[in-house]
C-alpha positions in Angstrom: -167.9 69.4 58.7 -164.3 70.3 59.5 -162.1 70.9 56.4 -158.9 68.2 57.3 -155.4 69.7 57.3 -153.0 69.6 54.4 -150.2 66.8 54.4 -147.9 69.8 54.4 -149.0 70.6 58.1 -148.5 67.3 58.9 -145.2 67.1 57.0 -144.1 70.3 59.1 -144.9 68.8 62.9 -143.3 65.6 61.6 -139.8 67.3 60.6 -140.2 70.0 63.3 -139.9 67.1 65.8 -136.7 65.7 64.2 -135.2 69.0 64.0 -136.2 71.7 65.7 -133.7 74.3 65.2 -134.1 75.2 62.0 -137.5 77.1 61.9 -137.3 78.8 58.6 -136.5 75.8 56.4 -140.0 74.0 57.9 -142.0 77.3 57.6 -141.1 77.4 54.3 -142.6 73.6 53.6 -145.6 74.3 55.0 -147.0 77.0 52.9 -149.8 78.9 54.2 -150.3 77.4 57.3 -146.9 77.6 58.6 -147.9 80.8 60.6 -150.2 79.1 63.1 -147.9 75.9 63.5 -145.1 78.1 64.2 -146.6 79.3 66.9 -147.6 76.3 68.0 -143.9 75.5 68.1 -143.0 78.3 70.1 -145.5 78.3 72.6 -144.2 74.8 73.6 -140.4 76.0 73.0 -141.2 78.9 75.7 -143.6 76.6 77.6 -146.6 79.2 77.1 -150.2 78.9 76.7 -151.3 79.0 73.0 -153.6 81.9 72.4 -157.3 81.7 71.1 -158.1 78.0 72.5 -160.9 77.8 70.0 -158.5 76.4 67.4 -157.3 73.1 66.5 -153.4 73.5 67.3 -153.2 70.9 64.4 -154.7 72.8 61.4 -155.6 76.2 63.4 -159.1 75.7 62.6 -161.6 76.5 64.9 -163.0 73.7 66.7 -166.8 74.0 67.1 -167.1 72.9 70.9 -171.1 72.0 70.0 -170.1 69.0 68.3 -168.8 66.8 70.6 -167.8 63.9 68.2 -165.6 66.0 65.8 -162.8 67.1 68.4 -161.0 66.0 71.5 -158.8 67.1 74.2 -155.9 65.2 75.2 -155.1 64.4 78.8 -152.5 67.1 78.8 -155.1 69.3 77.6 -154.3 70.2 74.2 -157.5 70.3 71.7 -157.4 68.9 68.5 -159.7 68.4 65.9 -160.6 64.3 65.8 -159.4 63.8 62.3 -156.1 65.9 62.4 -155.0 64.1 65.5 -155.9 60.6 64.0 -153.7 61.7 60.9 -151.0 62.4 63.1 -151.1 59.2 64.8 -151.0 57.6 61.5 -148.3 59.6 60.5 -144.4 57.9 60.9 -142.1 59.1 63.5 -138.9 61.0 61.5 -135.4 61.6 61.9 -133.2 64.0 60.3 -129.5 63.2 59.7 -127.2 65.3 57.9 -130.4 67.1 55.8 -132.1 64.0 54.7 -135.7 62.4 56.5 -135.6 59.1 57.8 -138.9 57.5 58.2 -139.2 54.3 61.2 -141.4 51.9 61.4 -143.1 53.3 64.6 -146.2 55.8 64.4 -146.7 59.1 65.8 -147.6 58.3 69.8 -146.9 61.4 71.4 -148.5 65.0 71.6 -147.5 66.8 68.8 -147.0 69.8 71.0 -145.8 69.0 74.9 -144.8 65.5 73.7 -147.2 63.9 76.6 -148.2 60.1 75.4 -151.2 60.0 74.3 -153.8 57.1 75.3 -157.3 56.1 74.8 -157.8 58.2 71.4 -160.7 56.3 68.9 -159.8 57.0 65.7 -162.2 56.5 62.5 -160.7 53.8 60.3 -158.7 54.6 57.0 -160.1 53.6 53.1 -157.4 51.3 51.8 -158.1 51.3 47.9 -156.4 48.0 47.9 -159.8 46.8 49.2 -162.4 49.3 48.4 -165.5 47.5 50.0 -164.4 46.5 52.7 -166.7 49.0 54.3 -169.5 48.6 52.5 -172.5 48.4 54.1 -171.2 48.4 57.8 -172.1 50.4 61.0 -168.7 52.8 60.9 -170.3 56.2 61.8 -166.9 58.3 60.1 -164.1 57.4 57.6 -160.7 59.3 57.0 -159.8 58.8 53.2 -156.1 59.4 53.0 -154.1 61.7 51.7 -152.3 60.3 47.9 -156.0 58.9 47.4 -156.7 59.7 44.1 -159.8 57.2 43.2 -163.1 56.0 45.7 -164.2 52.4 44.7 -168.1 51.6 43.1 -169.6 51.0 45.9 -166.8 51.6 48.5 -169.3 52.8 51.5 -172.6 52.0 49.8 -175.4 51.4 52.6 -173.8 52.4 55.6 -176.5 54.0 56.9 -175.0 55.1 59.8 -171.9 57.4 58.4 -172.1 60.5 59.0 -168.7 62.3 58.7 -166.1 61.8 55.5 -162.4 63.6 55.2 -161.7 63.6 51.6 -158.2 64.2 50.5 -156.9 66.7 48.1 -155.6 64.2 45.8 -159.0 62.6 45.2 -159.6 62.7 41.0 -162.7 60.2 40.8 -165.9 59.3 42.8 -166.6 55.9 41.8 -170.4 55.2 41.3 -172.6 54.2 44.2 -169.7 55.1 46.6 -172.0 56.6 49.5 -175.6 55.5 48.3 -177.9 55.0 50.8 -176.2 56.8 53.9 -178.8 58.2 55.1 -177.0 59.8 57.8 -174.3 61.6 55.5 -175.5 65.4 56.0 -172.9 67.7 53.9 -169.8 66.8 51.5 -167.4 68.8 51.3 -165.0 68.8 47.8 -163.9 72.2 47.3 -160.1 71.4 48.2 -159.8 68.1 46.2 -158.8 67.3 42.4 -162.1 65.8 41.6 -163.2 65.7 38.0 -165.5 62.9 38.3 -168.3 62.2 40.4 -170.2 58.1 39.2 -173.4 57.4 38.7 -175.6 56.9 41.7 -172.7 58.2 43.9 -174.5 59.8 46.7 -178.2 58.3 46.0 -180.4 58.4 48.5 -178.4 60.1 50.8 -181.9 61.6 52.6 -179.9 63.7 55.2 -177.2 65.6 52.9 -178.6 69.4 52.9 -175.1 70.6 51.2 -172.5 69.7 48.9 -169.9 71.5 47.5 -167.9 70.7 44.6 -164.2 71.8 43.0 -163.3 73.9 40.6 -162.1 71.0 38.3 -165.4 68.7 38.5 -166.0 67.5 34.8 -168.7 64.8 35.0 -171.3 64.2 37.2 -172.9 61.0 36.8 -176.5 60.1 36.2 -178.6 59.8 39.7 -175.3 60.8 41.5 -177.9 62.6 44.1 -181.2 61.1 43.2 -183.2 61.1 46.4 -181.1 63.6 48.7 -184.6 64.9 49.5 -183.1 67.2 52.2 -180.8 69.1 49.9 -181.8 73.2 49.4 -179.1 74.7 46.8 -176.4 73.5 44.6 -173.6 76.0 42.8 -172.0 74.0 40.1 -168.5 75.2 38.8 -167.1 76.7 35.6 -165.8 73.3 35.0 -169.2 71.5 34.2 -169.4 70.0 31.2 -171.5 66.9 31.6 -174.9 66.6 33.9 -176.3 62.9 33.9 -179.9 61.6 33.6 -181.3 61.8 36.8 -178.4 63.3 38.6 -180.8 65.4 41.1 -184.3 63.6 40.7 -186.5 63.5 43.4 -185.0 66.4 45.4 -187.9 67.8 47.0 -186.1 70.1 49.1 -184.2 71.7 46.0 -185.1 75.3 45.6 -182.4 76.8 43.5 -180.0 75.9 40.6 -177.4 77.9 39.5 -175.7 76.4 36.3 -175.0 79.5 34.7 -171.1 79.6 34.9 -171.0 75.6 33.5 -169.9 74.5 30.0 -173.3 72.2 29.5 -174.4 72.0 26.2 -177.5 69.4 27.3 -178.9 68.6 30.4 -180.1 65.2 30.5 -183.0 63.2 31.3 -184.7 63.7 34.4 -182.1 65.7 36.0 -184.4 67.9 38.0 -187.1 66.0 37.8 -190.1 65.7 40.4 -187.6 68.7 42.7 -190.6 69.7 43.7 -189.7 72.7 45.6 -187.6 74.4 43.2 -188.2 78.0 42.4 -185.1 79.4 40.0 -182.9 78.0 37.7 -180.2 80.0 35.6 -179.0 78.2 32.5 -175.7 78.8 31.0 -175.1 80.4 27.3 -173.7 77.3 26.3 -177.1 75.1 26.8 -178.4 73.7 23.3 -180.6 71.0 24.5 -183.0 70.0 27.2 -183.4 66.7 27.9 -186.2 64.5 28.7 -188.5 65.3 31.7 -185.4 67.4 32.5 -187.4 69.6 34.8 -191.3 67.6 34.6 -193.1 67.6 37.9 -191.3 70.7 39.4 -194.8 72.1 40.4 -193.2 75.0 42.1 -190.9 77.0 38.9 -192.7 80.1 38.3 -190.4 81.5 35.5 -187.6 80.0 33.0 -185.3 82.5 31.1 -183.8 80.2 28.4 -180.3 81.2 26.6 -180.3 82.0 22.9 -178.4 79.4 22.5 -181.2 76.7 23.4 -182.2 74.6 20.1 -184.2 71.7 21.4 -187.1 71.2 24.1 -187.2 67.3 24.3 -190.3 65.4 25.5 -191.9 66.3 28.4 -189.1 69.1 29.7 -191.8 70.9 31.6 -194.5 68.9 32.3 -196.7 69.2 35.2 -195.0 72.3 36.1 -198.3 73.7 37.4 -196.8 77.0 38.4 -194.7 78.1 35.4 -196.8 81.2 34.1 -195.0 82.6 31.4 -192.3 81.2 28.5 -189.9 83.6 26.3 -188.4 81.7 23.4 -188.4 84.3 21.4 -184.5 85.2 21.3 -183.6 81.5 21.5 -182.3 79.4 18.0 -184.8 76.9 18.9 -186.3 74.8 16.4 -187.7 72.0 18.1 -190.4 71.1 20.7 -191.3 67.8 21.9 -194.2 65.8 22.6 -195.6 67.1 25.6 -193.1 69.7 26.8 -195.5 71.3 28.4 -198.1 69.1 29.4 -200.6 70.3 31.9 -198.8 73.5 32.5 -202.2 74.9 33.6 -200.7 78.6 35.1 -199.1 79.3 31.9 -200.2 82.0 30.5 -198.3 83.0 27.8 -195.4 81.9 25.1 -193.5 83.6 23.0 -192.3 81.4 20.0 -189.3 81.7 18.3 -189.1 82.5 14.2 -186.9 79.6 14.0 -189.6 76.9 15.2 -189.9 73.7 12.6 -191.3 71.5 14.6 -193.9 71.7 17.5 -194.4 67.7 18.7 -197.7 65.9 20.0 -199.3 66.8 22.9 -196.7 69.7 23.5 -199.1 72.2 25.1 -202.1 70.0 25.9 -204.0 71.1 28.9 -202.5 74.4 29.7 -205.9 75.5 30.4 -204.6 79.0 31.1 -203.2 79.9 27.9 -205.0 82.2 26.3 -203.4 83.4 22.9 -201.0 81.0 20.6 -198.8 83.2 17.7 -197.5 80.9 15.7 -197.4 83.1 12.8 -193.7 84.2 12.0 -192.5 80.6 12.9 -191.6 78.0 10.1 -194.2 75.2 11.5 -195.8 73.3 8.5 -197.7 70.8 10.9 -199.3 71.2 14.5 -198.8 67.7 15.5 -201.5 65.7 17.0 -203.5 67.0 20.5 -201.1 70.0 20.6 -203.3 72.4 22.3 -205.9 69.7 23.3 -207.3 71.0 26.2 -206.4 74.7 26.4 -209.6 75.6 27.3 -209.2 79.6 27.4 -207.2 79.6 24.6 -209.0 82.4 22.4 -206.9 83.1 19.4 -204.5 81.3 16.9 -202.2 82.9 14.5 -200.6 80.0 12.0 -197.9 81.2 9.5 -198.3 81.4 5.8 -196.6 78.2 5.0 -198.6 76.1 6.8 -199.9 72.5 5.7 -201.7 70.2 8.5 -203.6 70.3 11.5 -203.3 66.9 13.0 -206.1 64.9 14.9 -207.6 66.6 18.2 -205.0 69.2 17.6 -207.4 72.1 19.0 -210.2 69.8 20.3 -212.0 71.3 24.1 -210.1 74.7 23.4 -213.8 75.9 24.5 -213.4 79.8 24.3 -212.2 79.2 20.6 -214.3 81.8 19.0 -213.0 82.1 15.7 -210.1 80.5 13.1 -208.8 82.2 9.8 -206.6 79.8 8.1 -207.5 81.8 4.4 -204.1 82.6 3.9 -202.3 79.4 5.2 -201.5 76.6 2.3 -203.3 73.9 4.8 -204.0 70.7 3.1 -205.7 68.8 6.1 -207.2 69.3 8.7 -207.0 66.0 11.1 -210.1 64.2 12.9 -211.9 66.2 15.7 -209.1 68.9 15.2 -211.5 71.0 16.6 -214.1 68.9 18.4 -215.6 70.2 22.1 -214.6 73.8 20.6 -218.3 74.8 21.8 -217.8 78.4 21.1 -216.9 78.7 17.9 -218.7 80.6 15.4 -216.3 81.1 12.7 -214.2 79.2 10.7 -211.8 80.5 7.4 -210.8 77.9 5.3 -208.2 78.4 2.1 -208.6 77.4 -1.6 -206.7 74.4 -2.3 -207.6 72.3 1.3 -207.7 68.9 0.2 -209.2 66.6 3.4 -211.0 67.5 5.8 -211.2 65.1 8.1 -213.9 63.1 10.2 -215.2 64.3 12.9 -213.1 67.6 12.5 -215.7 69.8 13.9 -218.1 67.6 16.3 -220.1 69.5 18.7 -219.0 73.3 17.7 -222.6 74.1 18.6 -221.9 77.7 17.7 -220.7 77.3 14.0 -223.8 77.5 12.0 -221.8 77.7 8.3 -218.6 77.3 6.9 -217.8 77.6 3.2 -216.1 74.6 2.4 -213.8 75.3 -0.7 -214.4 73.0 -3.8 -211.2 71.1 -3.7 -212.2 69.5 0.0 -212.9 65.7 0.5 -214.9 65.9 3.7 -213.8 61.9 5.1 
C-alpha cells in the first residue's frame, strides 16, 4: 500500500501556486521532499517532460502500474497516485499577499502541475471524527483519514468487509477498539509514519486477509484481541516502545510463524496472546519479561524451542500446552519460582527441562502427559510439594531427583510414568505421599522411603506389578 504524502508537500504545491517566484522560501517548507517537487515545478516552468514517469509527481513515489486502483492519470497525462491527488483536490486554493496565505472557500480543481482542469476523478471518501461511524459497516472499498487526525472512533469501519485500502495520517495518536474488525478485505496496515501510542481492543479482529502490519516507534498499548483471527498474517516486529501486550491480541493466527519481541519493554504477556498460532516456529522474548500469562502460547503445535530471559519469574497456567513440538526447556538461568497448573500439558516431544534453583512452586497437572520426557531433576530446587497429577502420564519418564527439603507428593502425581524403575526419597523430609501417587507405574521395582513419613496414602501404589517389597518406616499410617 502506497505511503500518502506529508501535508508539507501539499502545503508546498499549494503556496507554490500562489507565488511562484520565490522558490527557496517553499523548498525550505517542505522539508525532505522539496527536491522532487521542485522539479516538478520546473519542469512545468520550462514546459519539459518530468523524468522517470514511474513516480507520483505528487509525493515522487513510485507508482506501481500493476495496481490499477491505487493511481490515475489525468487527461493531460500527468500520473498521480489516487490518494495524493484526492488530497489535493481536498486541499483550498491559496493566495499570497504581501507574505501572508489567504485560504478561499474554493478547492483545488486544477492540475497541480500544467494547471489543466481536471474532471471525472473518484475520490475515496474522508473520516470526519465528528461522526466516527458513519462508515461502519458499509460497502466503501478505500478511506483517506485526514491529516490533524489524531484519534479513530470504536468501531469507526467495523464490518466493512469490502475495504481494502486505508491512508492513515501522521497525526494519528489512538486506534479506537474494533475500528477495522471484520474487514476481511484489509490486506496490510501500514503505521510506521504516524504518532500512534495506542492501538484498542479488538481493533483489527478478524481481518482474515491482512498478511502485514507495521507499527511506530511510539506504539505503547496494544489492546487485547486487537488481531485475533488475522489468520493470514506471517511475521510481526514490535518496537522498543512496547510496554503492554493484551489478552488475546494475536490468537488464532494460524499463519504466524515468527515473533520478535525482543527490543519491547514487556514485563508480561497476557492471556492467550499467541494462542492456537499454530504455525509459529520462533519467538524472542525481551530481558524485561517477568511473567507469562495464561495459555500465552497453548496450542502452538509448531514451537520447537523457547529460550526464556533470566528475568522470567512466573509460568502461569497452561503457557505451553499442547505445544506438541517443543522438545527441550532451559530454565535454568531464569529467577523463576513459579509454574502453573498445566504449563505444559501434553507437551509430548519434550524431552528435556532444566529447572531453575529458585523453583517454589510446581502447580497441578504442569507436566502431565509429556510422554517423552525422560529424566525430571528437581533436586537443587526449593519445591516442598509436587502438586497433584504433575507428571501423570509421562510415560518414559525413568528417573526423579527431589531435593532435600521436600514434604508431599500429591495424588496421581507420578501415576502411568510406566518406565519408572526405581524412587529414593531416603533423604527427602516427605510426610505424604498422595493416593495412586504412583499407580500404573508397572515397572517399578524399587521404592526408598525416609524415617519420619507420616501417610501414605490409598491406593498410592496400585498395580506396580514389579515392586515385590518396600520397607515401610514405623511412623507410616498406610490410609
Amino acid at each position: 500500500m502506497h505511503a500518502p504524502f506529508r501535508d508539507d508537500d501539499i502545503q508546498f504545491l499549494t503556496n507554490m501556486r500562489a507565488f511562484e517566484k520565490d522558490i527557496q522560501t517553499f523548498e525550505l517548507r517542505a522539508g525532505g521532499r522539496a527536491l522532487g517537487l521542485r522539479r516538478t515545478y520546473n519542469a512545468r516552468l520550462n514546459n519539459t517532460p518530468l523524468q522517470g514517469g514511474g513516480l507520483c509527481i505528487v509525493c515522487y513515489d513510485e507508482i506501481d502500474e500493476e495496481d490499477a486502483t491505487g493511481y490515475i492519470t489525468l487527461e493531460c497525462g500527468h500520473k498521480f497516485h489516487r490518494l495524493c491527488i484526492c488530497k489535493w483536490l481536498d486541499t483550498p486554493v491559496v493566495d499570497v499577499f504581501n507574505g501572508q496565505t489567504l485560504e478561499r472557500d474554493q478547492k483545488q480543481s486544477k492540475c497541480p502541475v500544467c494547471r489543466t482542469e481536471i474532471k471525472n476523478v473518484e475520490c475515496p471518501p474522508t473520516y470526519n471524527p465528528d461522526n466516527p461511524t458513519k462508515y461502519q459497516g458499509t460497502d466503501i472499498t478505500s478511506i483517506i483519514i485526514p491529516e490533524g487526525v489524531e484519534t479513530i472512533g470504536e468501531r469507526a469501519f467495523g464490518g466493512c468487509s469490502n475495504l481494502a485500502s486505508v491512508a492513515f495520517p501522521d497525526s494519528l495518536e489512538t486506534l479506537g477498539g474494533g475500528a477495522f474488525k471484520g474487514c476481511s478485505k484489509l490486506t496490510s496496515v501500514d503505521l510506521s509514519e504516524t504518532r500512534l501510542t495506542t492501538i484498542g481492543t479488538k481493533a483489527f479482529y478478524g481481518c482474515t486477509s491482512l498478511t502485514s502490519v507495521t507499527f511506530p516507534d511510539s506504539l505503547e498499548t496494544l489492546g487485547g484481541g486487537a488481531f485475533k483471527g488475522c489468520s493470514k498474517l506471517t511475521s510481526v516486529t514490535f518496537p522498543d516502545s512496547l510496554e503492554t501486550l493484551g489478552k488475546g491480541a494475536f490468537d488464532n493466527c494460524t499463519s504466524l510463524t515468527s515473533v520478535d519481541l525482543s527490543e519491547t519493554r514487556l514485563t508480561t504477556i497476557r492471556r492467550y496472546a499467541f494462542k492456537g498460532c499454530s504455525k509459529l516456529t520462533s519467538v524472542t522474548f525481551p530481558d524485561s519479561l517477568e511473567t507469562l500469562g495464561w495459555g500465552a502460547f497453548a496450542g502452538c503445535t509448531n514451537l520447537a524451542s523457547v529460550a526464556l530471559p533470566d528475568s522470567l519469574e512466573t509460568i502461569s497456567k497452561f503457557v505451553f500446552n499442547w505445544c506438541t513440538s517443543l522438545t527441550s526447556v532451559d530454565l535454568s538461568k531464569t529467577r523463576l519460582t513459579t509454574i502453573k497448573e498445566y504449563a505444559f500439558e501434553e507437551c509430548t516431544s519434550l524431552a528435556s527441562v532444566i529447572f531453575p534453583d529458585s523453583l517454589e512452586t510446581l502447580g497441578t497437572g504442569a507436566f502431565t502427559r509429556c510422554t517423552n520426557l525422560a529424566s525430571v531433576d528437581l533436586s537443587k530446587t526449593r519445591l516442598t510439594t509436587i502438586k497433584e497429577y504433575a507428571f501423570s502420564g509421562c510415560s518414559s519418564l525413568a528417573s526423579v531427583a527431589l531435593p532435600d527439603s521436600f514434604e508431599t507428593i500429591g495424588d496421581h502425581a507420578f501415576s502411568g510414568c510406566t518406565n519408572l524403575a526405581s524412587v529414593d526419597l531416603s533423604k527427602t523430609r516427605l510426610k505424604t505421599i498422595g493416593t495412586a501417587a504412583f499407580a500404573g507405574c508397572s515397572n517399578l521395582t524399587s521404592v526408598s522411603l525416609p524415617e519420619g513419613l507420616a501417610t501414605i496414602k490409598k491406593k498410592a501404589f496400585y498395580e506396580c506389578r514389579s515392586l515385590k517389597e518396600m520397607h515401610i518406616p514405623e511412623s507410616a499410617v498406610v490410609i
